[in-house]
C-alpha positions as CSV (number, residue, x, y, z in Angstrom):
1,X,35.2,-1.2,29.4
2,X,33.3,1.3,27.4
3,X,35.7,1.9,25.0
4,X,35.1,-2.1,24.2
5,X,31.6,-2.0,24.0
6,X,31.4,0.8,21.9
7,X,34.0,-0.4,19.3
8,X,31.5,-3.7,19.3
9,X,28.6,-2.1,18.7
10,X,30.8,-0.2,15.8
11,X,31.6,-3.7,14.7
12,X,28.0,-4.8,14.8
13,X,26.7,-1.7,13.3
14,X,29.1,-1.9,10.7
15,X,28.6,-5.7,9.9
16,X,24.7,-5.5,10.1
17,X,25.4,-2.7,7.1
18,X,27.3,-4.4,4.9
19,X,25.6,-7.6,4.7
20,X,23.5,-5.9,1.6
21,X,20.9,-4.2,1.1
22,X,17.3,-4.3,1.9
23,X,14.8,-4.5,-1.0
24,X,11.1,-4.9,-1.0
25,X,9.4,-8.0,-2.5
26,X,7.3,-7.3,-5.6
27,X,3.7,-7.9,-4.7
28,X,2.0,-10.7,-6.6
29,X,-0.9,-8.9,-8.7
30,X,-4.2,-11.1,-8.4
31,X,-6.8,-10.7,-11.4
32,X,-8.8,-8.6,-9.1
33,X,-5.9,-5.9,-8.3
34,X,-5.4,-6.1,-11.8
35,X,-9.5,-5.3,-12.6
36,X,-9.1,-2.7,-10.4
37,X,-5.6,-1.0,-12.2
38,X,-7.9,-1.5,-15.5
39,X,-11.3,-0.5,-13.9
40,X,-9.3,2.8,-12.4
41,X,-7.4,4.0,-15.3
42,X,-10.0,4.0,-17.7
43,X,-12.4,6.2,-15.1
44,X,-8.9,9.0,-15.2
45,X,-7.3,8.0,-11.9
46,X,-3.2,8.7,-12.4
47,X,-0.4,7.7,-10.7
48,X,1.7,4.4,-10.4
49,X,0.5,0.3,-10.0
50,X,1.3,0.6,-6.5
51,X,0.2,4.2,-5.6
52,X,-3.2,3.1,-7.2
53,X,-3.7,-0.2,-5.0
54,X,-2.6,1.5,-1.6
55,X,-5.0,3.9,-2.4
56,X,-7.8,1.4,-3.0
57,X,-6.6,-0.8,-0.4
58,X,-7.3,2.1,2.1
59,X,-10.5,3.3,0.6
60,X,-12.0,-0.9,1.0
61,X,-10.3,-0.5,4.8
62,X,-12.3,2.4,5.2
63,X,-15.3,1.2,4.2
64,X,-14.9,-2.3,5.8
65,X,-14.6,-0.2,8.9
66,X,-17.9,1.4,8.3
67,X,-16.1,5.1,8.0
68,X,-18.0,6.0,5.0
69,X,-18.4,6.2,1.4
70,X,-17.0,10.3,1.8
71,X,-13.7,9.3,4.2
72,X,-13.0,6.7,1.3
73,X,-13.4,9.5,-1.2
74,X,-11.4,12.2,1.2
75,X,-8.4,9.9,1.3
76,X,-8.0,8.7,-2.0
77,X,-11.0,9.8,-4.9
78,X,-14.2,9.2,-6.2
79,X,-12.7,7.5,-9.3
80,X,-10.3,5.0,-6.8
81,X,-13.5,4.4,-4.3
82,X,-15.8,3.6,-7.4
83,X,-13.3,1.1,-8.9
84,X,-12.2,-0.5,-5.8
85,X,-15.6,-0.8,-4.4
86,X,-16.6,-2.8,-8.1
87,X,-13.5,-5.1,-7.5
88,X,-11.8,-4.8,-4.2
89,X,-14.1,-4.7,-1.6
90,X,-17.5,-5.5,-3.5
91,X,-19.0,-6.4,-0.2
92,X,-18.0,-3.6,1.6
93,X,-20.8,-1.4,3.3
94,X,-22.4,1.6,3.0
C-alpha cells in the first residue's frame, strides 16, 4: 500500500512539473510609477525598474503606516523616499 502511494505522489509530482513553467506577469507601469522611475533617476538612485518601485512601494507603506520619514530612508534612501513621496504616496504622513 505504500509503495502505491508513493509511486502516485511520484506521478503527481512529476506531472505538476512538467506542465511548464512558472513565470511572473509583467506589471502594468501607471504614469505615476513611471514619474517616479523619472523623478528617481534623475535625483542618482541606481538599480533596475523593478528594484526601484519595490523600494518605493515600501518606503510609501512605511510612511502610510506612520513609521517615519527615517525607517523609509533606512530601508531604501533618501533619493527613493523623496521621489516616491512626490509621486507615490503624496498623501502619505509625516
Amino acid at each position: 500500500m505504500r509503495k502505491i502511494l508513493a509511486s502516485a505522489g511520484v506521478m503527481v509530482a512529476v506531472a505538476i512539473g512538467t506542465t511548464g513553467t512558472a513565470s511572473a506577469w509583467p506589471t502594468p507601469i501607471t504614469p505615476d510609477m513611471q514619474q517616479f522611475l523619472n523623478s528617481a533617476r534623475s535625483a542618482g538612485a541606481q538599480g533596475s525598474d523593478d528594484a526601484l518601485l519595490t523600494q518605493g512601494l515600501l518606503a510609501c507603506r512605511i510612511l502610510y503606516t506612520r513609521q517615519g520619514v527615517a525607517a523609509a530612508e533606512a530601508a531604501s534612501s533618501p533619493v527613493v523616499v523623496r521621489a516616491a513621496r512626490g509621486t507615490l504616496c503624496t498623501q502619505a504622513p509625516g
